[in-house]
N, C-alpha and C positions, 0 to 999 in steps of 0.2 A: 889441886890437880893441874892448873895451868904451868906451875913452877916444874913439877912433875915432869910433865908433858915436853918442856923445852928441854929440859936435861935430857931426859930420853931414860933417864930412869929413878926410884927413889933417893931423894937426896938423904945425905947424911947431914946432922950438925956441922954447921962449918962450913958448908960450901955456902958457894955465893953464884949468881948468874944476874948479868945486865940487863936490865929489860928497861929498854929506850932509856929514859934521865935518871933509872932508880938501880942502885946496887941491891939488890934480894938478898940477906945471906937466912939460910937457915937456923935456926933457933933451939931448936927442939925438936926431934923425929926419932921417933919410934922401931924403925925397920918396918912399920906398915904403913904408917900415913906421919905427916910432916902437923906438927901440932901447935908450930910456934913461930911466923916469919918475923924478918925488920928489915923495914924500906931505909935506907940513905938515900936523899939526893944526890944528885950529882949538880956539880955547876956547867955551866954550858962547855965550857973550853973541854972541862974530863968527860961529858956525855959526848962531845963527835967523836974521841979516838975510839976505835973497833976494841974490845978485847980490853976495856977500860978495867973491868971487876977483876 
């Protein structure tokens, strides 16, 4: 829900969103709910740029 919530709508496979030091990309979704995430780190220098993912 939260990954959800930030995009503003349900994610498809493949997308990705920043959330603070961790790249989200989605995994597996459904068209109703999001079934499968993977966190990347980010290392410090790629997590301060905006719009890193």
């Amino acid at each position: 829900g939260y990954v959800t919530h930030l995009l503003g709508h349900l994610p498809k496979a493949g997308e990705q969103v920043q959330i603070e030091n961790y790249v989200v990309t989605i995994s597996q979704s459904d068209g109703r709910s999001v079934q499968q995430l993977h966190f990347r780190k980010l290392d410090e220098a790629t997590a301060k740029k905006p719009n890193a993912a």
